[in-house]
C-alpha positions as CSV (number, residue, x, y, z in Angstrom):
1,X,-32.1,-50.4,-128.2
2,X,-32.6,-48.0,-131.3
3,X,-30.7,-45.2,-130.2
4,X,-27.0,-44.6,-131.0
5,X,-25.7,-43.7,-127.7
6,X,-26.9,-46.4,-125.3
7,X,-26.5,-46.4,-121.6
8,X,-24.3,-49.3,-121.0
9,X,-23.8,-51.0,-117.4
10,X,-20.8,-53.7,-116.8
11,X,-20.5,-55.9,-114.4
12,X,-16.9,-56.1,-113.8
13,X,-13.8,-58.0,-112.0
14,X,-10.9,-59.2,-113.3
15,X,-8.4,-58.4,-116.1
16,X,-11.3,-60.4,-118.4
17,X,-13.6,-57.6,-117.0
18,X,-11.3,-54.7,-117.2
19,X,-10.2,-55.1,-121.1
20,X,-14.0,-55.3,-122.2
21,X,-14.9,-52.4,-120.2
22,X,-11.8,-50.6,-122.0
23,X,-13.2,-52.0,-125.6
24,X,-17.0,-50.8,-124.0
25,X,-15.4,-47.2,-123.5
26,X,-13.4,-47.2,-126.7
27,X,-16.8,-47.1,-129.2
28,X,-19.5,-45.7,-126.2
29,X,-19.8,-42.2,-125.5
30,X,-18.9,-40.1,-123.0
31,X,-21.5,-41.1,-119.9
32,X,-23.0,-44.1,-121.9
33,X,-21.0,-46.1,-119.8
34,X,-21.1,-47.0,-115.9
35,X,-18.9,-50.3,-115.1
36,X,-19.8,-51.9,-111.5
37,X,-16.9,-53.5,-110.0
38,X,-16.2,-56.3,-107.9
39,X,-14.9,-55.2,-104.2
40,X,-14.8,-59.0,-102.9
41,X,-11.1,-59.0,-103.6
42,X,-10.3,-56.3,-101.7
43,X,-8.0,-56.6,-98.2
44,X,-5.9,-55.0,-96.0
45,X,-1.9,-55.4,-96.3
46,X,1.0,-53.7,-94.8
47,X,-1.6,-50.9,-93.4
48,X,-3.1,-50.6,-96.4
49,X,-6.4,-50.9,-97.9
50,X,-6.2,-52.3,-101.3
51,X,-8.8,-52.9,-104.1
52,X,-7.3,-55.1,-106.5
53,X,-10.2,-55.2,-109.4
54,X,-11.0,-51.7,-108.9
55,X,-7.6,-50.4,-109.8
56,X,-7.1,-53.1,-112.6
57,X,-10.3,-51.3,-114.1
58,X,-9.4,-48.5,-113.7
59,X,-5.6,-48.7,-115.0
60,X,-6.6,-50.1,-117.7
61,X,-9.5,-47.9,-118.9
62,X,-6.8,-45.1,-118.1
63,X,-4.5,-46.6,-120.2
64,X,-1.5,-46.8,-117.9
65,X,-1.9,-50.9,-116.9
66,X,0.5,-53.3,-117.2
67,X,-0.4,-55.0,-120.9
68,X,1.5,-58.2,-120.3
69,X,0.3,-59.5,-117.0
70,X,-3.3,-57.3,-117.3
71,X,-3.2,-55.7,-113.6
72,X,-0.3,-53.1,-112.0
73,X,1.0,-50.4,-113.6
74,X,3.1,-50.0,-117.0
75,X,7.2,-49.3,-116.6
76,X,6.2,-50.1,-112.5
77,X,9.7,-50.9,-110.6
78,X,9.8,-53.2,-106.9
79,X,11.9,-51.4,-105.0
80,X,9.7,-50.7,-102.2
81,X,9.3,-55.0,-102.3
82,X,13.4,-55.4,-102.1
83,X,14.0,-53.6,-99.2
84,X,10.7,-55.2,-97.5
85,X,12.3,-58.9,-98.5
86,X,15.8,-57.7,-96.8
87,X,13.9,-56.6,-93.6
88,X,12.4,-59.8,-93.2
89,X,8.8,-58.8,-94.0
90,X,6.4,-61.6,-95.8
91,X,6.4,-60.5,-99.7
92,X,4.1,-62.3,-101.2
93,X,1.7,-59.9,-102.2
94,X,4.1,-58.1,-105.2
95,X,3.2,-53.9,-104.8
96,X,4.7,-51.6,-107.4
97,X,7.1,-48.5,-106.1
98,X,3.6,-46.0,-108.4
99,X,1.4,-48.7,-107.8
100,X,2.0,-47.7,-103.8
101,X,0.8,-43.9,-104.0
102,X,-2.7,-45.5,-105.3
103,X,-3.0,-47.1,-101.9
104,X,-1.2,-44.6,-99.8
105,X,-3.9,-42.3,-100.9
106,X,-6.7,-44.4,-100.6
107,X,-5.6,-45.6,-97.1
108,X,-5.8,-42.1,-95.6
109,X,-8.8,-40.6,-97.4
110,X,-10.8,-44.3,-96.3
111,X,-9.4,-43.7,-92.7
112,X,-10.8,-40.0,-93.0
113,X,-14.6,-41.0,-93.9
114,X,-14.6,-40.6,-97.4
115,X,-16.4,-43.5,-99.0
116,X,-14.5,-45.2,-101.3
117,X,-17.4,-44.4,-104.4
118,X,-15.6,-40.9,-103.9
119,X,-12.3,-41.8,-103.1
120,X,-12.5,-44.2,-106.7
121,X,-14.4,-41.5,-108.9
122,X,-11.9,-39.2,-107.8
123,X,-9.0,-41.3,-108.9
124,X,-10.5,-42.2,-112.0
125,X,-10.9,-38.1,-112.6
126,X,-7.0,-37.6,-111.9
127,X,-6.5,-40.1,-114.1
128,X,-8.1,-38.9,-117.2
129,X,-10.7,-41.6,-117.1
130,X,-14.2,-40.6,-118.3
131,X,-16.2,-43.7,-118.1
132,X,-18.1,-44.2,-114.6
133,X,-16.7,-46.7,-112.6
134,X,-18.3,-47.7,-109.4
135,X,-17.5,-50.2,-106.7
136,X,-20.8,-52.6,-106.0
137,X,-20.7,-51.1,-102.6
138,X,-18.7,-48.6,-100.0
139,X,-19.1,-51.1,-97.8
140,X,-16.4,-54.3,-97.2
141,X,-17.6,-57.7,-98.7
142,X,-14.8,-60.0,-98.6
143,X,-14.4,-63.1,-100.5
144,X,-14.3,-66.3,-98.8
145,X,-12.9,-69.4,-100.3
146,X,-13.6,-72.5,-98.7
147,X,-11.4,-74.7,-99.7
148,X,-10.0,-78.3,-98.0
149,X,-7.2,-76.7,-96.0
150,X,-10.2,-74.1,-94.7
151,X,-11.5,-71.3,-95.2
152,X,-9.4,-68.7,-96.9
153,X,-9.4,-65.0,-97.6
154,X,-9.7,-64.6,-101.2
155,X,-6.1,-63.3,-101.7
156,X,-4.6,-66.0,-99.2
157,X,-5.9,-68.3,-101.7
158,X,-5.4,-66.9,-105.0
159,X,-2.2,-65.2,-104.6
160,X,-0.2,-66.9,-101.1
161,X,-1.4,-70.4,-102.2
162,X,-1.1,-70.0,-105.9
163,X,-4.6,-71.1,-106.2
164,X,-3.5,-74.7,-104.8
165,X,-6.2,-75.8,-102.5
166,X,-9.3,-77.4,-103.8
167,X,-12.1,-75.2,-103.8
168,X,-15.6,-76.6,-101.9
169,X,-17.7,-73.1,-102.2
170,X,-17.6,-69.5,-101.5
171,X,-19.5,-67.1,-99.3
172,X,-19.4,-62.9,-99.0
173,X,-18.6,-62.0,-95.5
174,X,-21.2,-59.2,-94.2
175,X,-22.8,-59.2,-97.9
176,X,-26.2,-59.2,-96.4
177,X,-25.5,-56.0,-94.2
178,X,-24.0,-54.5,-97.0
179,X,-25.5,-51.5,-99.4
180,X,-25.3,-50.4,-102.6
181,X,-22.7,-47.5,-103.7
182,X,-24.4,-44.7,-104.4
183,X,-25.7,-44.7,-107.9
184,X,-25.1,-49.1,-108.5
185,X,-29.0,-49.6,-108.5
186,X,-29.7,-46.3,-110.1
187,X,-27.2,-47.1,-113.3
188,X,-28.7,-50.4,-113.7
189,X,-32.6,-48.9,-113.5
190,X,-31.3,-46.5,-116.2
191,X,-29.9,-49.0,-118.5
192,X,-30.5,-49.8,-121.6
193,X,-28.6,-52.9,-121.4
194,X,-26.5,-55.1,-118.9
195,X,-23.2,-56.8,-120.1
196,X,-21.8,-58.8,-117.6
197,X,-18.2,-59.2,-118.4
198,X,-16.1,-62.2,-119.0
199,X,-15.1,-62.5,-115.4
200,X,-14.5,-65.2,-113.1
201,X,-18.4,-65.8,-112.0
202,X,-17.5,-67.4,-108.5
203,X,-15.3,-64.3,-107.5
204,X,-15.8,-61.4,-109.4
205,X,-19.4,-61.7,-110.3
206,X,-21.4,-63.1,-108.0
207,X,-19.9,-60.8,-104.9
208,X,-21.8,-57.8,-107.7
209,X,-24.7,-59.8,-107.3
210,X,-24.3,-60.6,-103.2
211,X,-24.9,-56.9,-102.3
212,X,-28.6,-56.6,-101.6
213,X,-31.1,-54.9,-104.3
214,X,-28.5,-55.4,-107.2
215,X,-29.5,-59.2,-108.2
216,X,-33.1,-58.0,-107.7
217,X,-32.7,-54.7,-109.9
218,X,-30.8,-57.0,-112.8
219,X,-34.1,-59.5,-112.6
220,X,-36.7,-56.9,-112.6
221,X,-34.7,-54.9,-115.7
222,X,-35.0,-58.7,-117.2
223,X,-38.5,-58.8,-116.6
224,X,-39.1,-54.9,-118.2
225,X,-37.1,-56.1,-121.4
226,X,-33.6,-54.7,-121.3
227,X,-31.0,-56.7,-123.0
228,X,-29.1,-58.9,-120.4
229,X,-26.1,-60.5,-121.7
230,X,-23.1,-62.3,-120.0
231,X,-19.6,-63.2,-121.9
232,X,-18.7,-66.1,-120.9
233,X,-14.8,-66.4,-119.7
234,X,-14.2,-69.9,-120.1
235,X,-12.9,-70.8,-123.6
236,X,-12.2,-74.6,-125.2
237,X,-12.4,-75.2,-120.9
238,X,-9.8,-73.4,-120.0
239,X,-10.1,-70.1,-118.3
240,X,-8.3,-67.2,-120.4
241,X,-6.3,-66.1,-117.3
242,X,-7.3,-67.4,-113.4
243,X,-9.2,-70.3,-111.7
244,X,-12.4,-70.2,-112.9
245,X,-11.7,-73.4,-114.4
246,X,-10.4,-74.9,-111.9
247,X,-12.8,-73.7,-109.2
248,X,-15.6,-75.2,-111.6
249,X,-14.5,-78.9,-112.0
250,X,-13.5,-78.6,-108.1
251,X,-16.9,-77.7,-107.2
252,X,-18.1,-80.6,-109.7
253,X,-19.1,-78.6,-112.7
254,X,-17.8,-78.7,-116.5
255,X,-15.6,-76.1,-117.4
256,X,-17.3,-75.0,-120.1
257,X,-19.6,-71.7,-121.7
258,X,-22.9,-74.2,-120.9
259,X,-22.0,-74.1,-117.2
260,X,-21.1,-70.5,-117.3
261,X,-24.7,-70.1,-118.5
262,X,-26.1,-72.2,-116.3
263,X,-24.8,-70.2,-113.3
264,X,-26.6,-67.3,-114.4
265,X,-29.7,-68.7,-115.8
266,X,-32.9,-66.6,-115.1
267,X,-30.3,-63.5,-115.4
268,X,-29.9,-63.6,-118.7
269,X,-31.7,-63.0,-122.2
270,X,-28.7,-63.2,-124.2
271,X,-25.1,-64.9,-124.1
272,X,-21.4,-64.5,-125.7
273,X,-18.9,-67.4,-126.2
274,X,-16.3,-68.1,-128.6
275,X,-16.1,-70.0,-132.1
276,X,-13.9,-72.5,-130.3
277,X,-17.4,-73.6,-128.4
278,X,-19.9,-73.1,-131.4
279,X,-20.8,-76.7,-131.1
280,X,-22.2,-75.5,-127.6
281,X,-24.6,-72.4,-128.7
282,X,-27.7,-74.4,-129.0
283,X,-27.7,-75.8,-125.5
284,X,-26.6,-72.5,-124.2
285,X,-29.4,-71.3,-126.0
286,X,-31.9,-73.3,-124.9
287,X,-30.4,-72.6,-120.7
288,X,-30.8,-68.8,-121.2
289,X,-33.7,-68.3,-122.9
290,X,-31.7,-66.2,-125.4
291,X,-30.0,-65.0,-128.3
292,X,-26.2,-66.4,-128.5
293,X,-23.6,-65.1,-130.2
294,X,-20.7,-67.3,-131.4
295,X,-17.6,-65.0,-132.6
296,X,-14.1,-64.7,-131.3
297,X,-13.6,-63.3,-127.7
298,X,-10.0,-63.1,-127.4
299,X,-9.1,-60.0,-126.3
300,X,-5.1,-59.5,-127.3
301,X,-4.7,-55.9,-127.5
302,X,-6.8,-52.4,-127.4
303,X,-8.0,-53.2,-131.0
304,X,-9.0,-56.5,-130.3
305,X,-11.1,-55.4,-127.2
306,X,-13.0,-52.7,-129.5
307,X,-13.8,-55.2,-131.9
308,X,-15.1,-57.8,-129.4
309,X,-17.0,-55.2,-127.4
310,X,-18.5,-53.8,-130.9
311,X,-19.9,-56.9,-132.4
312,X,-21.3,-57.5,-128.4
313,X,-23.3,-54.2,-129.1
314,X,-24.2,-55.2,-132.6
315,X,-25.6,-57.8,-131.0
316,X,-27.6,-56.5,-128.5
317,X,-28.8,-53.7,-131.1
318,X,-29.7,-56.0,-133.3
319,X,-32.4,-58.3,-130.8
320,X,-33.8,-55.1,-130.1
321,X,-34.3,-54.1,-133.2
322,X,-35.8,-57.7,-134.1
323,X,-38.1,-57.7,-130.9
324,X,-39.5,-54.6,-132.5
């Protein structure tokens, strides 16, 4: 990757995913980079259809998020909620009084036959956001969490139950019917490198990688020798914000960077974790058949995500220049 303006694709969920896609757009320019976001987490509620991970991206590549709890809106108020809670209506799904036009809008445009690729890209425009950010599909893929009190809707279980019930597995309803947004597989044949963000894996990443042609279009830029690299979310084993931690032990699993890598081995040619797990780079090494960085991941603030996501394309420059 010699040139000084590479085309970047991130795989994306999460507020892990959305602050190094905002530290990706800070350094890349314009059109360099296309960030390919989750959709699993996405449901229906009061009428509306909302995309959690999608609007955390793009709030926070826009600059308007919420900076102390990572998704919603800055200044938002709960009005809208108050009045809901005094009629009697269940609550526990916490919508912002600005956070509401974002779903308002979608709602009708959806329920009009716009795909939500062009419903997303048009938000993204309004909001003064120049990176491309794509769902993994127009199509609905919800998350399923089975857990031991059943099987669960992804936002049942991670925001009704508090993450409580103990996870046994996952699955992607109608994943295998599903299709790529337009210009997912494109993006990724384009690339000259793959970052897959630090996201929960279980939830965020591997509904990406449910939606047919994507996993195979990752493998076969793998094969051609594009720079695949994952960040790996887990730090000291703890997860820097949601379950992933949990959800590994649960499912009988370490919580640690090796497992992360081991979840996406024969993906990967390259992998990211923290100085806190140094003592783990050589195994990881020897899972992904890569390069491993060990530096500080921690993502704090806007300056801390440009310096993480510069030393992560250091990096990758710098295997490419050593392969030659």
């Amino acid at each position: 990757m010699q040139n000084r303006n590479p085309k970047i694709v991130a795989l994306a969920g999460g507020v892990g995913g959305a602050r190094l896609a905002d530290g990706l757009a800070q350094i890349l320019n314009p059109g360099c980079l296309t960030v390919i976001v989750n959709i699993g987490d996405d449901f229906e509620h009061y009428g509306l259809f909302i995309s959690p991970d999608l609007d955390t991206v793009c709030y926070t590549l826009a600059g308007i998020g919420n900076p102390e709890t990572g998704w919603g809106l800055i200044d938002e108020s709960f009005h809208m909620m108050e009045s809901l809670r005094q009629l009697g209506v269940p609550d526990w799904f916490n919508l912002g009084d600005r956070d509401m036009a974002t779903h308002l809008v979608r709602t009708q445009r959806l329920k009009n036959g716009e795909s939500l690729s062009q419903v997303t890209s048009d938000f993204c425009k309004a909001w003064g956001v120049s990176t491309r950010v794509l769902p993994a599909s127009d199509d609905r893929i919800p998350t399923i969490v089975l857990t031991d009190k059943g099987s669960l809707s992804f936002q049942e279980y991670f925001v009704h139950l508090h993450c409580e019930p103990k996870v046994r597995g996952f699955y992607f309803k109608n994943a295998n019917k599903a299709w790529p947004a337009p210009g997912v597989l494109e993006s990724l044949e384009d690339a000259d490198g793959v970052i897959i963000c630090p996201s929960n894996p279980w939830v965020s990443i591997d509904p990406i990688l449910s939606v047919p042609g994507v996993r195979d279009a990752l493998a076969r830029r793998l094969a051609q020798g594009i720079f695949v690299v994952a960040v790996s979310p887990i730090i000291g084993g703890k997860a820097v914000k949601g379950p992933a931690a949990k959800m590994f032990v649960e499912l009988g699993l370490n919580a640690t960077s090796l497992e992360v890598a081991r979840h996406y081995q024969g993906l990967l040619s390259g992998f990211v974790l923290d100085k806190v797990d140094g003592h783990l780079a050589q195994d990881v090494k020897q899972v992904c058949g890569g390069e491993v960085l060990v530096t500080d991941t921690l993502m704090r603030d806007r300056g801390a995500r440009r310096g993480v996501a510069d030393k992560i394309l250091d990096f990758i420059t710098k295997i490419e220049v050593d392969r030659g």
